[in-house]
C-alpha positions, 0 to 999 in steps of 0.5 A: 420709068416714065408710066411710073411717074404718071401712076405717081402723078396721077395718084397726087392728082387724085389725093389732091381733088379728094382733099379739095372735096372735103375741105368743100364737105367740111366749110358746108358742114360748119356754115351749114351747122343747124340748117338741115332739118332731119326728117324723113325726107333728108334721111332717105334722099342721104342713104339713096344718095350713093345709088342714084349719083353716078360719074361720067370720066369721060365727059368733063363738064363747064355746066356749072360754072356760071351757076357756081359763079352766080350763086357765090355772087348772090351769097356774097350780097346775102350772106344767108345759108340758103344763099350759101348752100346754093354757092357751096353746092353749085361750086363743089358741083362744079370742081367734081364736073372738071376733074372727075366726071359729069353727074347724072342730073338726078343725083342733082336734083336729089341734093336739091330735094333733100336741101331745106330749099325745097321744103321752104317751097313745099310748106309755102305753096303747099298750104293752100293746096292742103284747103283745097284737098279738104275741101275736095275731099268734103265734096266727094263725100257729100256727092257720096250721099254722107252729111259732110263739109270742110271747115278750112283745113277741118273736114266735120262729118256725122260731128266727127272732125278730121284735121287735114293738116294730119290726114294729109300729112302725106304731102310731107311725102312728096320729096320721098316721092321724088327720091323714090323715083330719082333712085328707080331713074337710076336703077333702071338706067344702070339695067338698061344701060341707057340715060334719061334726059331732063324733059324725061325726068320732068314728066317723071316728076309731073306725074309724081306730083299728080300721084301725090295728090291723088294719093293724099285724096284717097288717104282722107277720104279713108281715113274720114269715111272710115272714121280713122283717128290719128292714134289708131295704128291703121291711120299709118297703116293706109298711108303707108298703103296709099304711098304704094298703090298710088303713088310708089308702083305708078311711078315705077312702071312708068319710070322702066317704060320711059327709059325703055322708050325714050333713054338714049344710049348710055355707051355714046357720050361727047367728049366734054371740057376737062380740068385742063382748059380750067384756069386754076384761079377759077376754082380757088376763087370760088373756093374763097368766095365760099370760104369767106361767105361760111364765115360771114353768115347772116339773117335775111331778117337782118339785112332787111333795112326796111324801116318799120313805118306802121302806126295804130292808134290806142295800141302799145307799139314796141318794135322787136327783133328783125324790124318785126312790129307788135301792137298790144291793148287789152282786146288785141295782139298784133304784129305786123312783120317785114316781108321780102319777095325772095325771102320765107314769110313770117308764117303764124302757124309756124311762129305761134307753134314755137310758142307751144301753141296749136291751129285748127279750123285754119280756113279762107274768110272775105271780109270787106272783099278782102281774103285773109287766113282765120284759124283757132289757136290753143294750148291747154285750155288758153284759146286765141283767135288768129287772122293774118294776111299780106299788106301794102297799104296798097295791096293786101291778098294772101296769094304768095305769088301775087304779094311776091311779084308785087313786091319785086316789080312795083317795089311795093314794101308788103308786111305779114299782118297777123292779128289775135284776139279772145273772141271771134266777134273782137277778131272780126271787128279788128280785121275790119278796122285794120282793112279800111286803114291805109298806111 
């Protein structure tokens, strides 16, 4: 009678925490709604996900508890979805880890990967990055006896152009490369019946990054030596094929050598925090915090209060949704865009792509020993020249680290200035005009 009762119990008990856990699925789901970006990316980290996740029911872990508890905190201030996806993540992280078991980290780390937290990061870090390879990549072809040199983000060989924004699109592959291996960590881990620490996984993903980016390199130099446009079917083809050689079998006799190495013994675990020293409040108050925040989402862009202070003269000035200032006559267009250190930059070459527009030749230029961003905007026939840059009236670079550690330690208020004309000659003339303004 008595095993009986505790079979019955248990049952309850199990039904209860899945119920608790779709309910957590079901707020993210409505909060969430139009977030996610399904690329390949999310796709593949969401059908890997049940290969790479694994519980351990007999370490019950706290780890999460003050992640869940600041996380909600900071959803609760900013109630934006990326705040809120942290929040959700980290509390529901948490309930499973004090009731079914310790995750492995890189069923973790795979949920980051796939969250649009990551690609934010990829697609502000990553553009210079991109210039850099292409210049490289010019470099290396030029040494190799061809005539050839990089236009910013365009590599120009024998008059044929290559843009490296579609020959490097295997960047975009970095976060399938860090799923891939997530999910070979976990397969050689389950063979081996060992566990991999975390410095492990970061030299895994170290090493991922470095093969990425020799992977890419190898796929431009290709595809511009060979003279391999976009729509040929090879273009894909040798992607595909650098994934593999370069990048996928590397990491993959590396990931099985690492744990052979290296992984302790999966048999031994210390015996963890079960749900029983979790005072129950706990978890309804974080259920609560993410309940209330799922309901009360916001923009970053409204909540910044930062008043628009810009004046130019002989321009038209309307200041338009989310504080973002334009200025217009018959030569220019300018907008001049809030930008806080913790939040994504009013990026032109995103903005103006949802206008249908498209960049090219985007490249670095110093104009009165400032950098800025140029590039060439078009649609059909229609062509504008753009330029943009970070500014305080203090401080103008296009570094993002700089503007954003500037931005936290000396409270400096830095607005995205991007600047449109008709001509290179007007462009030129307006960055030199609006560099030796101060605000």
């Amino acid at each position: 009678m008595t095993i009986s009762l505790q079979i019955k119990t248990e049952q309850y008990r199990s039904a209860f925490h899945y119920l608790v856990i779709c309910a957590y699925l079901a707020i993210s789901i409505f909060g969430l709604r139009n977030y996610f970006i399904w690329d390949a990316t999310s796709i593949c980290g969401l059908l890997l996900l049940p290969l790479i996740s694994r519980f351990n029911p007999a370490h019950l872990s706290l780890r999460f508890l003050p992640m869940a508890f600041l996380s909600g905190g900071l959803a609760l201030y900013f109630p934006v979805k990326t705040c809120f996806f942290l929040a959700a993540m980290f509390a529901l992280l948490f309930f499973l880890e004090t009731t079914r078991g310790k995750i492995n980290n890189t069923a973790i780390l795979s949920l980051l990967v796939i969250s649009p937290v990551f690609r934010i990061l990829a697609n502000t870090f990553g553009f210079p990055l991109r210039l850099w390879l292409s210049d490289l990549a010019a470099k290396i072809i030029s040494v190799s006896g061809f005539n050839a040199r990089a236009e910013g983000n365009i590599i120009i060989m024998n008059n044929d152009t290559f843009a490296v924004d579609q020959a490097c699109a295997g960047l975009s592959m970095l976060g399938i490369t860090y799923i891939i291996c997530f999910f070979l960590v976990s397969l050689w881990e389950n063979r081996s019946n060992k566990r991999t620490g975390i410095v492990e996984i970061a030299i895994l993903l170290t090493l991922c990054s470095l093969f990425n980016l020799f992977g890419n390199l190898m796929r431009i130099l290709i595809l511009v030596l060979f003279k391999i446009m976009p729509d040929s079917i090879y273009h894909d083809l040798i992607g595909i094929v650098c994934l593999l050689v370069y990048i996928i079998i590397p990491i993959a006799l590396l990931t099985k050598w690492i744990i052979k190495q290296n992984g302790k013994d999966a048999s031994y675990s210390p015996k963890g925090y079960g749900d029983k020293h979790v005072p129950g409040f706990i978890h309804i108050l974080l259920f609560l915090i993410v309940l209330y925040v799922s309901t009360h989402l916001s923009t970053m862009d409204k909540l910044n209060k930062t008043s628009p202070v810009v004046q130019l003269q002989g321009y038209n000035r309307k200041i338009m949704e989310n504080n973002i200032l334009k200025f217009e006559n018959n030569k220019a267009l300018i907008y001049y865009k809030p930008s806080t250190f913790y939040t994504p930059d009013h990026d032109p070459r995103i903005c103006w792509q949802g206008s249908g527009y498209e960049f090219h030749y985007i490249k670095k230029t110093a104009i009165l020993n400032c950098e800025v961003y140029t590039g060439v905007l078009s649609k059909g026939k229609d062509r504008i020249y753009s330029a943009w840059w970070f500014d305080s009236g203090k401080t103008r670079t296009i570094n993002q680290l700089e503007w954003r550690w500037k931005a936290l330690k000396q409270d400096e208020d830095f607005y995205l200035v991007n600047v449109n004309a008709q001509t290179k000659d007007d462009l030129q003339d307006l960055i030199k005009e609006l560099l030796r303004q101060r605000r």
